[in-house]
Structure formats: structure tokens, C-alpha cells
C-alpha positions in Angstrom: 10.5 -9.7 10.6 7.3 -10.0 8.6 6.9 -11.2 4.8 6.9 -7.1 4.2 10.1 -7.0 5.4 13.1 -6.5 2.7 16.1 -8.2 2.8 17.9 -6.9 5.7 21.1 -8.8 6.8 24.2 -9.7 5.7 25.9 -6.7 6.3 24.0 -6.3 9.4 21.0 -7.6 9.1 18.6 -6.6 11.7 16.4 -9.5 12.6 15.3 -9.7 9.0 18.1 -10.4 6.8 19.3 -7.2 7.0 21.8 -8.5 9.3 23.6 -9.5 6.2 22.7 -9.2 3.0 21.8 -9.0 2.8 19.1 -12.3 11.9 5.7 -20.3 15.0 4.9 -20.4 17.4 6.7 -21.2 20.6 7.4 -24.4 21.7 8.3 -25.2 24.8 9.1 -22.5 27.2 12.5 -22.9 28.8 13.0 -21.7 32.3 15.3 -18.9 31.9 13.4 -16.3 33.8 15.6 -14.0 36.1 15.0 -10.8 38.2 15.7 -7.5 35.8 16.4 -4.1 37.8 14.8 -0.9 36.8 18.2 0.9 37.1 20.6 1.6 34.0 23.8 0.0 35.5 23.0 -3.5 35.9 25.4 -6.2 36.9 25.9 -9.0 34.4 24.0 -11.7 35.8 25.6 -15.2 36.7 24.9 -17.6 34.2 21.8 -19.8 33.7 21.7 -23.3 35.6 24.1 -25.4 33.9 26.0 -22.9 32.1 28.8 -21.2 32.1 29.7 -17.8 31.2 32.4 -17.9 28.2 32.3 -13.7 27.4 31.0 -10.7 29.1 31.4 -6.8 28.7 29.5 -4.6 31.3 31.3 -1.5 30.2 32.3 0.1 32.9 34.8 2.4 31.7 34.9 6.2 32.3 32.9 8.6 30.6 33.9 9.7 27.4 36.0 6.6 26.1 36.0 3.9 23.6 35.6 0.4 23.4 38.1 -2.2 24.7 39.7 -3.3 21.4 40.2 -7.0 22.9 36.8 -7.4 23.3 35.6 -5.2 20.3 36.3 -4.3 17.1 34.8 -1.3 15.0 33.0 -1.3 11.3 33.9 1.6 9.6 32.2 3.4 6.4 29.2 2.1 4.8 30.4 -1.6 3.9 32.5 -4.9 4.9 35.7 -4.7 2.3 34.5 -6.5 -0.6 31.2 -6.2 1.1 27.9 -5.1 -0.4 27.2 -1.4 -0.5 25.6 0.2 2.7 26.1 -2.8 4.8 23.6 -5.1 2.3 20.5 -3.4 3.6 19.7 0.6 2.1 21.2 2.3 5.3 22.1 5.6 4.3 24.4 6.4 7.6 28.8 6.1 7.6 29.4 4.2 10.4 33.0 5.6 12.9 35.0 4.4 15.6 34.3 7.9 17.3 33.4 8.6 20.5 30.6 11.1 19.2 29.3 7.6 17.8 30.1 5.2 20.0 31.1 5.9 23.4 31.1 4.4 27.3 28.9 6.9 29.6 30.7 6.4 32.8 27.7 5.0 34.3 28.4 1.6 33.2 26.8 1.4 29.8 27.7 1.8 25.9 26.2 4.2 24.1 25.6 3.9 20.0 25.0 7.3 18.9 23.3 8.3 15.5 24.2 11.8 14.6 22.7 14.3 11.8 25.7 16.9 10.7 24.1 20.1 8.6 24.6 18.4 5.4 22.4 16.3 6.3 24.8 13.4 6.6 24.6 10.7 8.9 27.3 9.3 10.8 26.8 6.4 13.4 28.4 3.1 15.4 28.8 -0.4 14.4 31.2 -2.9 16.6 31.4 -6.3 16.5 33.3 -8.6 19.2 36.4 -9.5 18.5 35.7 -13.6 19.3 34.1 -15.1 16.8 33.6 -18.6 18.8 30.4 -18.4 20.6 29.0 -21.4 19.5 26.8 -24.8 21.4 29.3 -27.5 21.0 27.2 -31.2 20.6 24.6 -31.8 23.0 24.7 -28.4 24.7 23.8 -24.9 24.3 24.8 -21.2 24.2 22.9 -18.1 25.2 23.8 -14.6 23.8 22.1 -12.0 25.7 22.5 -8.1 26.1 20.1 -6.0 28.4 20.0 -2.5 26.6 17.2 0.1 26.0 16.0 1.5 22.3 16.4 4.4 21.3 14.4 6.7 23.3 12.4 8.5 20.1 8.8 7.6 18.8 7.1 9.3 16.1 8.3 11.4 13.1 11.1 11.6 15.0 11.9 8.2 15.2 11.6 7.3 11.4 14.5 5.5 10.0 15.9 4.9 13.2 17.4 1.1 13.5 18.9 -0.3 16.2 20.1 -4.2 16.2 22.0 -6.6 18.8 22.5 -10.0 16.4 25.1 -12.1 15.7 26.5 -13.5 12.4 28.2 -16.8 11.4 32.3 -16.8 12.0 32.4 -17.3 7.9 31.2 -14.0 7.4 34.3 -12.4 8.7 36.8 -13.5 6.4 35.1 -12.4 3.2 32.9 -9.6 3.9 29.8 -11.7 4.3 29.2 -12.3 0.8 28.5 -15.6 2.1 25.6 -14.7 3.5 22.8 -15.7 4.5 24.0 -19.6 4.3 26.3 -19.1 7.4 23.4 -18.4 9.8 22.3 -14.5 11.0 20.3 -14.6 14.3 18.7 -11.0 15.0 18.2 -10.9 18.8 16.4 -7.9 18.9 15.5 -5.4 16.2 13.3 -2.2 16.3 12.8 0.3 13.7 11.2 3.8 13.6 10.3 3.5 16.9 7.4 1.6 17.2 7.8 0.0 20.9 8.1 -3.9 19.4 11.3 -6.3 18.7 11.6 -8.4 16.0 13.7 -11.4 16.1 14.6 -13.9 13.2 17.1 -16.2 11.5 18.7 -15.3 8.2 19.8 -19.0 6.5 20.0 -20.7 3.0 20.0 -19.0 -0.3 20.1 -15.1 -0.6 16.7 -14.8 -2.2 14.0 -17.2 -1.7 14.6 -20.7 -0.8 14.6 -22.5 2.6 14.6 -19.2 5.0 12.1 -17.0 2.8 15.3 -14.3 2.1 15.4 -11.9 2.1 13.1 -11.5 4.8 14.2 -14.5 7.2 12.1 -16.9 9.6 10.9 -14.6 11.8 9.0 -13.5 14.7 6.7 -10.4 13.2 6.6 -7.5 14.8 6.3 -8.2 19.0 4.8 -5.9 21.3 7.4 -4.1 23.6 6.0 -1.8 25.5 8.3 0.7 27.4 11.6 -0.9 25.1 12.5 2.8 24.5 12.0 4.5 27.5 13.4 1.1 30.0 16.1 -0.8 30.1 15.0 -5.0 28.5 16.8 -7.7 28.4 16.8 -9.8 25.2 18.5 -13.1 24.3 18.1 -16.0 21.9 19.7 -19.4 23.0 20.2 -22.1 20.7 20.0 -25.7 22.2 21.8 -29.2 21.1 20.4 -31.1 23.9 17.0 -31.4 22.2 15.4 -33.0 19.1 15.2 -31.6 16.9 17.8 -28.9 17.9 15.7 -25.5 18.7 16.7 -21.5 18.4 14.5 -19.8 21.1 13.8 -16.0 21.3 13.7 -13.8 24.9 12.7 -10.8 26.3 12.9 -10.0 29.4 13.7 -14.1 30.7 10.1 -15.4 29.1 10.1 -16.9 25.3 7.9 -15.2 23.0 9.5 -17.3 19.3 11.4 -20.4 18.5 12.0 -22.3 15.5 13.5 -26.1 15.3 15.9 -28.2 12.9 12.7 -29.9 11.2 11.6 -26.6 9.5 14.5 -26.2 7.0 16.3 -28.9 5.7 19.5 -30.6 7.4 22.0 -29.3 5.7 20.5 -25.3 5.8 20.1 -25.7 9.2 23.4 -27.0 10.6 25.1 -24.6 8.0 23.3 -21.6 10.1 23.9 -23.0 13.4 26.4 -25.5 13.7 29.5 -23.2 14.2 30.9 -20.0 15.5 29.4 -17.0 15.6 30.2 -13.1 16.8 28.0 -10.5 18.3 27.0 -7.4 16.3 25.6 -3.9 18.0 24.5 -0.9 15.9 22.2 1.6 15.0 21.5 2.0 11.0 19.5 5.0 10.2 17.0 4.2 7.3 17.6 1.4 4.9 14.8 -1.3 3.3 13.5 -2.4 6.9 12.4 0.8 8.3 10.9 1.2 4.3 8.6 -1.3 4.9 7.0 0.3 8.0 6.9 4.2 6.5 10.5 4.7 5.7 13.0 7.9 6.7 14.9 9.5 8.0 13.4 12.8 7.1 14.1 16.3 8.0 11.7 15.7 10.8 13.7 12.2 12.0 15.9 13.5 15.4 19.5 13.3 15.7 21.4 12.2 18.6 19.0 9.7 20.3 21.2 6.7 21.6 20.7 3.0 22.1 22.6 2.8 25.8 23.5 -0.9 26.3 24.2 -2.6 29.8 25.9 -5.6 29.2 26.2 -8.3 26.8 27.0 -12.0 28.1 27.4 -15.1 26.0 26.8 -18.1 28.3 27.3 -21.7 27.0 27.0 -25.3 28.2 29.0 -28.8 27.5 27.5 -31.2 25.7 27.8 -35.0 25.1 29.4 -36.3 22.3 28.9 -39.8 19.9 30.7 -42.4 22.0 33.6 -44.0 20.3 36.2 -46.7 20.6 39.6 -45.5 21.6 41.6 -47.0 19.1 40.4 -46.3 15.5 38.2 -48.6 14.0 39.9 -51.1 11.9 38.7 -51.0 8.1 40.3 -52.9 4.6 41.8 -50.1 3.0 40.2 -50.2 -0.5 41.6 -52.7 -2.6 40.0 -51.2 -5.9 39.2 -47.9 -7.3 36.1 -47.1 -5.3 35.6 -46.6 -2.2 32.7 -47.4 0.3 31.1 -44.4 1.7 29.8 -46.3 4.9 33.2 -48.1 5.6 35.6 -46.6 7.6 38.0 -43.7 5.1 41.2 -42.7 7.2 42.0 -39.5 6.3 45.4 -39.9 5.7 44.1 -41.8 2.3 43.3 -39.1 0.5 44.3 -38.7 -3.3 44.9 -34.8 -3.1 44.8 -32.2 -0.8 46.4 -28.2 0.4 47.9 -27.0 3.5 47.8 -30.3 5.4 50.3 -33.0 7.0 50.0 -36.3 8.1 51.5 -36.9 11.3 51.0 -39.6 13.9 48.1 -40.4 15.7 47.6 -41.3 19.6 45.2 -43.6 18.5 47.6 -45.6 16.4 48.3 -45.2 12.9 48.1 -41.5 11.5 46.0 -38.6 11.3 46.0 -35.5 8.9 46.3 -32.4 11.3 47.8 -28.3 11.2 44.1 -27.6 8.8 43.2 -24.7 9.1 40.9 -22.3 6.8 41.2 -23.1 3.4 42.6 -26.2 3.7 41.0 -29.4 2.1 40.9 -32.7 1.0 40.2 -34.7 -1.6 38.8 -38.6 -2.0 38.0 -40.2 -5.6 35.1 -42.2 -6.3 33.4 -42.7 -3.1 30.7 -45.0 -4.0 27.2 -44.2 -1.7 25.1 -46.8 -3.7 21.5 -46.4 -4.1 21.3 -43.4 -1.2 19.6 -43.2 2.2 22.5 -41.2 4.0 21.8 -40.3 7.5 24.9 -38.1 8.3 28.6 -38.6 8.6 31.2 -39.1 11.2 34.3 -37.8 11.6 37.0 -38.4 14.4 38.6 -34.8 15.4 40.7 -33.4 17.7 41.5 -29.7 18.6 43.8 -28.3 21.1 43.1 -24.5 19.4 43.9 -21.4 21.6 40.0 -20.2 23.3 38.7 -18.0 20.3 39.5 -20.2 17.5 37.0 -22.2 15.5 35.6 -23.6 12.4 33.9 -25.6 10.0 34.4 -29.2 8.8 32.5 -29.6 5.7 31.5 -32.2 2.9 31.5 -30.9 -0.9 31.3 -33.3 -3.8 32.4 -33.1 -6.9 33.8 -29.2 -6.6 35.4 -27.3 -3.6 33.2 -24.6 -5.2 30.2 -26.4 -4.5 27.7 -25.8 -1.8 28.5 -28.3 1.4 26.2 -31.0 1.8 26.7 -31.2 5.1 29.2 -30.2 8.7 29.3 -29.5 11.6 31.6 -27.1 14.0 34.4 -27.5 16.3 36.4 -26.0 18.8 39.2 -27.1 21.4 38.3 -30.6 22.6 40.9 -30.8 24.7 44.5 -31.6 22.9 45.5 -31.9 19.8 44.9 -35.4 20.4 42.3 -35.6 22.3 39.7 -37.3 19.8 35.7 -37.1 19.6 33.8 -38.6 17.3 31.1 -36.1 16.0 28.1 -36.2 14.0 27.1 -33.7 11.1 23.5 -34.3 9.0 24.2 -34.5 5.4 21.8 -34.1 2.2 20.9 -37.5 0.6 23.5 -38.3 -2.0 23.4 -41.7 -4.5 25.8 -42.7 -7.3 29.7 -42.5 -7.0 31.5 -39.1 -6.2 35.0 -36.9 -5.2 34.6 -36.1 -1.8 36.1 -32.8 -0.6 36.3 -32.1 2.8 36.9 -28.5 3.6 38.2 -26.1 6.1 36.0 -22.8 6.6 37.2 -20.5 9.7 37.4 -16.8 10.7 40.7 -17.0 12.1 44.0 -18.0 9.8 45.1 -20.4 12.7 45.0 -24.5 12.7 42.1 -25.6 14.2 41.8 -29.8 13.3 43.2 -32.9 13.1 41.1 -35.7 11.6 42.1 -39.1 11.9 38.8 -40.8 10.1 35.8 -40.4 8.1 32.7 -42.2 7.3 29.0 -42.1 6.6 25.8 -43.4 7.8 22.6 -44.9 6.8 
């Protein structure tokens, strides 16, 4: 959203931060134009070119019921558990996992109801899926794209109304998102009070200030959408790997209208916000700071009961290439002293401490350090990086996790407790031996430090085996 635009994500965060704690132009239009039908049951479309479709929900069940819980999950009351109060953003509503709230219509869409009860009180629907692994693995890219309509209210009778389709980093999951905004909120399409326009942004870096302007995001301003509340629109942001720098890029209706690229924030914000898992959020907050910045409510005049109705929702995702490597590990002089080279070769097996990990042996000869999973780490002593110029870092990985389960490899120094310097995501590559060699950018980094690499993941199960580290001028 615009710079008037409060804090709006973590805990949701509609396209401007709310999303969470609290999601320039454009650059090259992609071809990703499709046909959209006037009717409200549309079928999800195939995927793009090149692409595959990895998750889709065209809810198609009959009238009157709920969600399917393996696709879905609900939020309930006014926060994440050890969240911030109402969801991060000044939403006033209690969000339920009833079918007055949320609901399938029995003509093949879902419908998010915000509801007024003669107290005054607001209830309404938040769900999230249930995957938290939509991600663009190295070199490739995934789409996340719903076709819905807004909430069909304009006016005084549309004011605090907030309806959001976004999706949040995997991180977020596991602790409430008080981690937010540094694990990456993308708001697909945002509308408040009414006001026939979409927003669109990304929530990133620090939670005030810093990098991504929080709490108001990088963001699209408000966009012209005429006929979003009374039509059906299809809206979509697709992040790409195959380009450089790496690009977000905002749609509606199959033509860009905002995109922003790796060289605006630094490195290490960036891959942070992208470079990993994320889940898809649908709801409809009624008032809050977003809607406060464009005249406020709800008010006794605001209308009850007016429904964002969504189609579908389809994540589509492409393969990518990866950083050739040899297919035995590389063969490096252990450290013969009590430092270690950051730009030779550090087998992870080497480390000096570490939690929840084993070494076992590796297909590639030698040993590897596998059965990580979140909150796992390990720890190297006096990694000596000289007089700086790092370039990224390298690390040879393998993952043979179920589909649904991914994570973070990151690189801390000095504390686990410290803010990563750099990493990068991963999901199955193919076995649990099956070994690529991928990149992550890192901050600049000089002297001689500890280096912690740890395990960040929405799910409790293993997801990594590392066999070898290094880093890179």
C-alpha cells in the first residue's frame, strides 16, 4: 500500500504489512495472460507454460459446508497463540471456523462472511492452507493465484471492510509470526472500504523502518479495479528464479500492473523474504489501521453480511537448474590449526558442537550430518573470512522429505540468536542422498567468527542432510 498506510501484516497483513505485524514500476511484462469467464464457477485453469500445478482447491462442495481440513486450516479468535493482539493490524472482528463465517455455496465457490451480531460484535473467517511449501526452488518459479470477487459493498457501507488473499513465510507458523516481517509477506490482492482498487506489496526486513519501509511494505499504491466488487478478477503474484536479479511480479486479471527485484533491498532481506516456503492466507478483517488510513470504520452505517466469494486458488510452480557440481565431494585439507578458511571446503561432519543431528554415511563418500530438522544447528569455531568480499555460500544438500515439508538453511555468526546473514530454501531433491549443490547470497562479513548453521521450518519433521559447506568471493 501507500506510505499512509499503517503497519498491516504479520498477523495478516493485507498487502501492507498488515499481513503480519504486523504482503516501481513494472519491469518486464511476463506473458501470463489467459481467457477469464464472466460466470462465478470457473474451472481452475491449467497451469502456465512450463509449469506445473503443485495445489488447487476449486471448492466444489455442497452448499452449506466447511472447508476441507487437508487442504485448510482455520484461525480462530483475534490472534496467532503467542501472536500479537488483533492479528498485528487494529482489526476489531473474532475470527470462527463457522459456517455463518466461512462457508462453500454449492455453486463452486467459498464464501468469507463478515457478520455484525446486535452487540455490535463482529465475527468473521480467516483460513490458511494447510501446506506451507509453495515455494520457486533455484532457477524456477511459483505462481499463487486465486480468481475471487470483493466484497460486493461501496460507500458508508463498505467502511472498514478488508478483504486479503496473501501469503506468509513457512517461519511464521511455528511461532505466531512474531518473526515477522523478516520471513517475507506477499499481499496478492488487498481492498479496503470498498474503493474498487487492489493493493499489492511485500512485507520484508525489520518491523519498523529499515529495508521494506515497515510497516507499510514495498508496495503498489492503491490500483484501479474497476468492477472488483461486483465481477469475479483474477489476481496472482509470481516470483521468478530464472531471472537476474530474481523478480516478484503483481497480476490482475493475466496482465502485470507491479513488480519489484532482488537489487532493491539488500541480499540477505531479500532471500530471507523469498527464498523459502510459504502458505496462502484468505480473510476478511473488518476495520483495523489500513482501512484507518483511507477514512476508517466500521460504523453503525458499515453493512453486515457482504461476502468475499472465492473461485479457486491454484499454486503453480516450475523446476529450476541448480549450481553444477562434482559427484564426489570435493577434496579439502582438513584444518591443521585452529582456524579455519571460510572459502576452503568445511565438511559438515567437522563441526565443534551442534543439537538434534547425526552423522551418518554419505553416497558421495565420506560422511554427511543428516535427520535436521527445525531447530537443529551447528556450530564451527573461528572461521577466518580475511579482509571480506563474500559473494555467497554453498552448501551440498540432500532431501528425500514427504511433499509438504520444507525449510531454511541459514548462516548466523557469533549467536544462534542472531539475525542470519544469509540462506536459502529447500525441499525434496530427490532422496535423501540425492545431493545438489545450492547457492544462498550472504552479507559481507571480515575478521574471524563461529559459524552457526541453523534449521528454520514449519513442520517438526527432518528435512536435510548436508554433506559440505563453503563460501565464495
Amino acid at each position: 500500500m501507500d506510505a499512509s498506510e499503517p503497519r498491516k501484516g504479520l498477523f495478516k497483513g493485507r498487502s501492507t504489512g498488515r499481513r503480519l505485524i504486523a504482503a516501481t514500476a513494472a519491469v518486464v511484462a511476463v506473458g501470463a495472460t489467459a481467457l477469464f469467464a464472466a460466470t462465478a464457477d470457473a474451472a481452475v485453469p491449467s497451469a502456465p507454460t512450463g509449469m506445473t500445478t503443485v495445489f488447487s482447491d476449486d471448492f466444489t462442495g455442497a452448499a452449506g459446508t466447511g472447508l476441507n481440513t487437508a487442504n485448510w486450516l482455520y484461525d480462530i479468535g483475534t490472534s496467532y497463540p503467542g501472536g500479537a493482539a488483533n492479528w498485528g493490524t487494529g482489526e476489531i472482528e473474532t475470527m470462527t471456523n463457522s459456517t455463518s463465517n466461512v462457508y462453500q455455496d454449492g455453486a463452486g465457490n467459498l464464501v468469507i462472511k463478515p457478520i455484525r451480531d446486535s452487540s455490535g460484535n463482529w465475527t468473521s473467517g480467516r483460513v490458511e492452507t494447510q501446506r506451507t511449501d509453495f515455494a520457486a526452488p533455484a532457477g524456477g518459479k511459483v505462481r499463487i493465484e486465486a480468481r475471487l470477487q470483493q466484497p460486493n459493498v461501496s460507500g458508508a457501507a463498505a467502511a472498514g471492510y478488508w478483504p486479503a488473499f496473501w501469503a506468509l513465510g513457512a517461519a511464521a507458523r511455528p511461532v505466531g509470526a512474531t518473526n515477522w516481517p523478516s520471513i517475507g509477506e506477499w499481499d496478492i490482492m488487498e481492498d479496503i472500504n470498498g474503493r474498487s482498487s487492489v493493493f499489492a506489496a511485500l512485507h520484508c526486513g525489520v518491523a519498523s523502518g529499515g529495508p521494506c519501509n515497515e510497516t507499510t511494505g514495498l508496495t503498489s499504491g492503491e490500483h484501479a479495479c474497476s468492477g472488483c466488487q461486483t465481477a469475479f478478477h483474477t489476481y496472482a503474484v509470481e516470483y521468478d528464479r530464472s531471472v537476474s536479479p530474481e523478480q516478484l511480479r503483481w497480476y490482475l486479471d493475466g496482465t502485470q500492473y507491479f513488480s519489484l527485484n532482488a537489487s532493491q533491498v539488500d541480499a540477505t532481506t531479500w532471500n530471507n523474504a523469498t527464498q523459502h516456503g510459504f502458505f496462502v492466507i484468505l480473510n476478511v478483517a473488518m476495520g483495523g489501521g489500513f482501512p484507518a488510513a483511507f477514512g476508517g470504520g466500521p460504523t453503525s452505517a458499515t453493512q453486515s453480511g457482504v461476502p468475499m466469494l472465492i473461485d479457486y486458488v491454484a499454486v503453480y510452480q516450475s523446476s529450476g537448474g541448480t549450481t553444477t557440481s562434482p559427484t564426489t565431494s570435493p577434496t579439502t585439507t582438513p584444518p591443521t590449526g585452529s582456524t579455519r578458511d571460510a572459502y576452503a571446503t568445511i565438511q559438515a561432519e567437522s563441526y565443534d558442537a551442534s543439537a538434534g543431528v547425526q552423522i551418518e554415511t554419505s553416497s558421495e563418500g565420506g560422511q554427511d550430518v543428516g535427520y535436521i530438522a527445525n531447530g537443529d544447528w551447528m556450530q564451527y569455531n573461528n572461521v577466518n573470512f580475511g579482509t571480506g568480499g563474500v559473494k555467497d555460500f554453498l552448501a551440498r544438500v540432500a532431501s528425500g522429505a514427504a511433499s509438504g515439508i520444507s525449510g531454511l538453511i541459514e548462516v548466523r555468526l557469533d549467536s544462534r540468536s542472531n539475525a542470519p546473514i544469509g540462506s536459502f530454501a529447500l525441499a525434496n531433491t530427490g532422496g535423501w542422498q540425492t545431493w545438489q549443490s545450492i547457492p544462498g547470497n550472504v552479507s559481507n562479513v571480515t575478521g574471524t567468527h563461529t559459524v552457526f548453521l541453523t534449521f528454520t521450518s514449519g513442520q517438526s519433521a527432518d528435512f536435510v542432510n548436508v554433506n559440505w559447506f563453503q563460501f565464495r568471493k
